[in-house]
C-alpha positions in Angstrom: -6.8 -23.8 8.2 -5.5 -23.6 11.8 -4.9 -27.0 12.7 -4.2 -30.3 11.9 -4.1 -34.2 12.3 -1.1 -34.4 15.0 0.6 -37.9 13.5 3.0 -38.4 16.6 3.1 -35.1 18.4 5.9 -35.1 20.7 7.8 -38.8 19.8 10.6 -39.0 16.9 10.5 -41.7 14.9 13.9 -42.7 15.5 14.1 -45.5 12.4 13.1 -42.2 9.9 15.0 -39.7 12.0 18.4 -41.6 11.3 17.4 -42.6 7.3 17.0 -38.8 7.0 20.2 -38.5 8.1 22.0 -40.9 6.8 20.3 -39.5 3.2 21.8 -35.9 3.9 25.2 -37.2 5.2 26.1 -39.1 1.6 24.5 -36.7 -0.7 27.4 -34.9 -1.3 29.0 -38.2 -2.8 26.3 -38.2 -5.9 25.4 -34.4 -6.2 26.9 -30.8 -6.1 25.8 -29.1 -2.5 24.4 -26.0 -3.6 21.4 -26.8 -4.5 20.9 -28.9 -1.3 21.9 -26.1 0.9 19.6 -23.4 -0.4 16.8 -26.3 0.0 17.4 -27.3 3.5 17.3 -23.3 4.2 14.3 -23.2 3.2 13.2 -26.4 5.1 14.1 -24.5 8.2 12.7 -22.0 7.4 9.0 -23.4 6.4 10.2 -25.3 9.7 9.2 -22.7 11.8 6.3 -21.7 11.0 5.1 -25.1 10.7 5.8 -25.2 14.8 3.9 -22.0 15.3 0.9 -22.5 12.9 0.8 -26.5 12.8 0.6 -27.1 16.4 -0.4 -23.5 18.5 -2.7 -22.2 15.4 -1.2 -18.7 15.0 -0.5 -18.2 11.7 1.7 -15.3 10.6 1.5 -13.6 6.9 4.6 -11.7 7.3 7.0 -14.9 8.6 9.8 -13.5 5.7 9.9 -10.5 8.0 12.3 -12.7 10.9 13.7 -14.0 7.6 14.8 -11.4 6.5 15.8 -9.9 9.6 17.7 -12.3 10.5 19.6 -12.1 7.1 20.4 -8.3 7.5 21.4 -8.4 11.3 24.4 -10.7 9.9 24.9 -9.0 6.9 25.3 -5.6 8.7 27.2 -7.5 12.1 29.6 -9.3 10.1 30.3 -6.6 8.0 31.1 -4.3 11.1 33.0 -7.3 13.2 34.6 -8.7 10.4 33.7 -12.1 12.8 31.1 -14.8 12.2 30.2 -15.9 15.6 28.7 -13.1 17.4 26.4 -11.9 14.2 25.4 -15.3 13.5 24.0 -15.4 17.7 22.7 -11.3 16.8 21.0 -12.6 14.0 18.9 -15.0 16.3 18.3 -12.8 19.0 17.2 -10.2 17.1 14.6 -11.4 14.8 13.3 -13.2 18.2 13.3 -9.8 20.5 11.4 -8.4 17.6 8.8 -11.1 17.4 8.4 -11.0 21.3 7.5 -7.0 21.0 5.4 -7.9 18.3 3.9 -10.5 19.5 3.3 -9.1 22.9 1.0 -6.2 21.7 -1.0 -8.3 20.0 -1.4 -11.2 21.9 -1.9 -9.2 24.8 -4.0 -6.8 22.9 -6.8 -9.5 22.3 -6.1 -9.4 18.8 -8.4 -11.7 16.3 -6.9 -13.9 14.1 -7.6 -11.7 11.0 -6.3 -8.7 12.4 -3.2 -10.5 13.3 -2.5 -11.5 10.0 -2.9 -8.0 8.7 -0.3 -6.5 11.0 2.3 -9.4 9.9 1.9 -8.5 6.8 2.0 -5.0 7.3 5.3 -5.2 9.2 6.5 -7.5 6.4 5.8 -4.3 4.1 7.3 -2.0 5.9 10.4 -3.4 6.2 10.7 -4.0 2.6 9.4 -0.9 1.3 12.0 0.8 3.7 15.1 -1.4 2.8 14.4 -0.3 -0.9 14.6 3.1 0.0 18.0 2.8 1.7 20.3 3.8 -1.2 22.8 6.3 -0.7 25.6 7.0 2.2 23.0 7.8 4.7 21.7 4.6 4.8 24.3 3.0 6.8 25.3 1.1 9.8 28.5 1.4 11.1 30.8 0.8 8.1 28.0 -1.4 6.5 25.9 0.5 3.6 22.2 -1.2 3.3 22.6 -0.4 -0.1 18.5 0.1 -0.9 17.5 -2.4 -3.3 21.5 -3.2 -4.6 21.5 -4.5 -0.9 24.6 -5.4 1.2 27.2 -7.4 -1.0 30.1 -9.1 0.0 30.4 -9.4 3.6 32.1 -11.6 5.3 31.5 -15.7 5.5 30.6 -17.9 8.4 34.5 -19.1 9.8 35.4 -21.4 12.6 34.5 -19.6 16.0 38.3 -17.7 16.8 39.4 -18.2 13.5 38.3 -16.0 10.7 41.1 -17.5 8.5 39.2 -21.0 8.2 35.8 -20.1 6.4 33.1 -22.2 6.3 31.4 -22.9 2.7 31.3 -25.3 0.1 30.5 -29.0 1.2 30.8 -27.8 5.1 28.2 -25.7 5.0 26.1 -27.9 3.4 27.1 -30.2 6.6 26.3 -26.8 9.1 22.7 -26.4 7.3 21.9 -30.1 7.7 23.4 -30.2 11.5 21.2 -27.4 12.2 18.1 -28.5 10.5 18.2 -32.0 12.2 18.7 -30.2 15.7 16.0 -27.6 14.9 13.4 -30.5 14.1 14.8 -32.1 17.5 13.9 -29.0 19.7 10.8 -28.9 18.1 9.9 -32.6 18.9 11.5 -31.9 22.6 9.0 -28.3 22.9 6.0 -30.3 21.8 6.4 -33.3 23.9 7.0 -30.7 27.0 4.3 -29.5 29.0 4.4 -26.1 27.5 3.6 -27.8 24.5 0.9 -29.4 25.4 -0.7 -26.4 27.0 0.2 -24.6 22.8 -1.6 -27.5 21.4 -4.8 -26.8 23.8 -4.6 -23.5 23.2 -5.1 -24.3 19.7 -8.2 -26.6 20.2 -9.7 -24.0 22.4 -8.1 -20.7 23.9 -11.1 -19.9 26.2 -10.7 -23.3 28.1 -7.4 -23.5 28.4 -7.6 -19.9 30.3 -10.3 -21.4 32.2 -8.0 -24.3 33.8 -5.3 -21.1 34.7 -3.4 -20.6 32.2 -2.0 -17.5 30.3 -2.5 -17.8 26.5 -1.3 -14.6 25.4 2.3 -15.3 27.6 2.5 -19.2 25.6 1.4 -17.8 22.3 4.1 -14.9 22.6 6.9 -17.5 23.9 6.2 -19.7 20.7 5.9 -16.8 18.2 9.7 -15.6 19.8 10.7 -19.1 19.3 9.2 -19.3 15.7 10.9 -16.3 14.5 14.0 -17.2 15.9 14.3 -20.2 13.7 13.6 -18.1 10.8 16.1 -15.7 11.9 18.5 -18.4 11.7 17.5 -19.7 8.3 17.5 -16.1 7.0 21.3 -15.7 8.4 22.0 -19.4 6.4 20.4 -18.4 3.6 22.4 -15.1 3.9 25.9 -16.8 4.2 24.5 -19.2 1.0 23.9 -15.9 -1.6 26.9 -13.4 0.0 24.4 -11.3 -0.8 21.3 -9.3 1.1 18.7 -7.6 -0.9 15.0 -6.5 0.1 13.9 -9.5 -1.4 14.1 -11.0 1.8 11.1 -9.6 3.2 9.3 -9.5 -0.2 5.3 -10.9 -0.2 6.5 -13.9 -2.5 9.0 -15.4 -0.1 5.8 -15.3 3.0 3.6 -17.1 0.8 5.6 -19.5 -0.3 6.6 -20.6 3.0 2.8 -20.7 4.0 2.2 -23.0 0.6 5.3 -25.2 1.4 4.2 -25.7 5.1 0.1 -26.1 3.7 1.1 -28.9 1.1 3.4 -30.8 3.4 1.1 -31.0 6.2 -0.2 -28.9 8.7 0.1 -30.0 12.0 3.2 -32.0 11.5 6.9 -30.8 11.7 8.4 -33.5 8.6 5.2 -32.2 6.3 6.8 -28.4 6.2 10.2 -29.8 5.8 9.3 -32.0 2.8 7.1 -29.6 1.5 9.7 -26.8 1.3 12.2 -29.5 -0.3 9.8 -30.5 -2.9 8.1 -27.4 -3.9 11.6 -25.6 -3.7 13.2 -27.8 -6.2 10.0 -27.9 -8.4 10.5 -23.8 -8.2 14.2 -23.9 -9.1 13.4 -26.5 -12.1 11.0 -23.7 -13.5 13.4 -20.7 -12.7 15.2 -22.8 -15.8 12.6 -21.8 -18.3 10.6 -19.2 -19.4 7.2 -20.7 -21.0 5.4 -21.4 -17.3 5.3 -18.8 -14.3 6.3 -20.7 -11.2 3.6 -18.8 -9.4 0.9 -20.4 -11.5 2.1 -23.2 -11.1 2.7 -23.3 -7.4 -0.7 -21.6 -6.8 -2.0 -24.6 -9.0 -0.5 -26.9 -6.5 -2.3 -25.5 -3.5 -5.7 -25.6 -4.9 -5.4 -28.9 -5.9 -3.6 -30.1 -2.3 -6.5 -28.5 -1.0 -9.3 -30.2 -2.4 -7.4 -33.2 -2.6 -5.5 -33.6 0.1 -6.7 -31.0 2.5 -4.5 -32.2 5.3 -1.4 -32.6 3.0 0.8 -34.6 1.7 2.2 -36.3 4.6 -0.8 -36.9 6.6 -2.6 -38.4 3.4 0.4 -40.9 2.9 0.4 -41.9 6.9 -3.2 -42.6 6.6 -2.5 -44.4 3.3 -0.2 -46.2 5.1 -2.5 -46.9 7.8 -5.4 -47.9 5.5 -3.0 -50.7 4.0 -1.2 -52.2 7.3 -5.2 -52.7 8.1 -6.1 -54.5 5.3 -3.0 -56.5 5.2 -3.7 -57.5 8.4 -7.8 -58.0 7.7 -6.7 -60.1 4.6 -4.9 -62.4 6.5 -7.6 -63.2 9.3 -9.9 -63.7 6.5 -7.2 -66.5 5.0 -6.2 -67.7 8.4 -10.6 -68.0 9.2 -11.1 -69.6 6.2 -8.4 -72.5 6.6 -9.7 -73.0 9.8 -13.4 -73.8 8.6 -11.5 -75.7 5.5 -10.0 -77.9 8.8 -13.2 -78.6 10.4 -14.9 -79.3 7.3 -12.6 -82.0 6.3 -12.7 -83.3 10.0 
């Protein structure tokens, strides 16, 4: 699956958009925040690879690796600074300079599509095979120990930019998370409804062509990748700041297909789906981590195969064109009823 019905590509639904909002701005008044905030994480999260897969068609197997990184760079920044503001910017630019490296070879490289999955996923090993073998005093960074698989505990807090004495957790973070969510999804609108993303979305339906007309796919598909793994840096650096606590299960195979299965069952090809399908699918995971009887991979694993022969195209695409399907039969139903009291009129005249 590398594409996807594009419901609205480009144009926010402004009427949802501010529902959405309003939804997240008074759930704190009927429900605790940490829950919440650990699932809008992982909304931004699935997020950003729903930009990059959804709507250029590169899918990465190793997304957790930006993740990840972007959860130690502020683990390891902080630690050192003692200050939120310049690891929290550290922990997007570096999971981002990574990506464009990365990216760079193999775009560049003429990489296929399989082979590029391999090498995410490879990277994704590496890292966490090496971050469990960093136990010990030589495994450090400054005054931050990586701590192997114990991983880096207690460092210090998002505060107010200036002000380390004003921390940032609780109910405002929840508030942070959301801001950030909403004005991620709002650059992502604002990137597809650019030109460059309507040269991504070509490049999707057909590379060749769209190097025919002059353009260079390997310089868009690295820009979007930097830009993909940017956002999960910043999700990693939340979710980070949401544990106080870094371990190697950051970069761990689970947490990269789970973010593929989230961004698969809430729609492909559209930037809410991802968003709603990290939401659901997060909570449903959480709600199992409370028992013992059922793994939550079965299940989840489950839940794809049956989205898939279901619903191939996902959850929300399914319920626009559900949607669709009954707005034109509403409207069919009643030219049948207004055609038939017309005919009534003309008999009786």
């Amino acid at each position: 699956m590398t594409g996807g019905p594009n419901f609205g590509v480009g144009r926010i639904r402004w009427a949802w958009f501010m529902v959405g909002s309003l939804i997240l701005l008074l759930l704190p008044a009927v429900t605790g925040t940490n829950t919440p905030t650990l699932l809008l994480i992982w909304a931004l999260f699935a997020l950003s690879l729903g930009l990059m897969w959804g709507f250029a068609g590169i899918l990465s197997f190793g997304h957790a690796a930006y993740f990840g990184l972007g959860a130690y760079t502020y683990a390891i920044a902080s630690t050192n600074v003692g200050e939120s503001t310049g690891p929290l910017l550290l922990a997007i630019i570096v999971p981002a300079a990574f990506a464009a490296v990365i990216g760079a070879m193999m775009f560049y490289g003429r990489i296929s599509d399989v082979y590029m999955g391999v090498i995410t996923l490879v990277v994704t090993l590496i890292l966490f095979k090496f971050m469990n073998a960093t136990a010990g005093d030589a495994y450090k960074i400054g005054t931050a120990r990586l701590g192997g698989f114990n991983g880096i505990p207690a460092f210090p807090v998002l505060n107010v930019p200036g002000d380390t004495s004003i921390q940032i957790f609780g109910t405002p973070f929840y508030y942070l998370v959301a801001v950030l969510l909403m004005l991620c999804y709002l650059l992502c609108r604002w990137i597809l409804s650019s030109y460059f993303g309507r040269v991504l979305i070509g490049i999707r339906e057909n590379e060749a062509r769209v190097e025919l007309l002059g353009y260079s796919a390997p310089l868009y598909k690295t820009a979007i990748f930097t830009i993909s793994a940017a956002m999960a840096g910043l999700a990693g650096c939340l979710f980070a700041n949401w544990a106080e606590i870094v371990t190697p299960g950051v970069f761990s195979l689970g947490q990269s297909a789970e973010v593929i299965i989230w961004t698969i069952v809430g729609g492909l090809g559209t930037l809410a789906g991802p968003i709603i399908g990290a939401i659901v699918l997060g909570y449903l995971k959480l709600l199992l981590g409370q028992q013992t009887l059922i793994d939550n991979s079965l299940v989840l694993g489950l839940i794809l195969v049956l989205v898939v022969l279901l619903l191939p195209s996902g959850l929300l695409p399914a319920l626009t064109r559900w949607r669709v399907r009954r707005d034109r039969a509403s409207v069919s139903r009643r030219q049948a009823s207004s055609t038939r009291r017309r005919r009534g009129n003309r008999s009786d005249g």
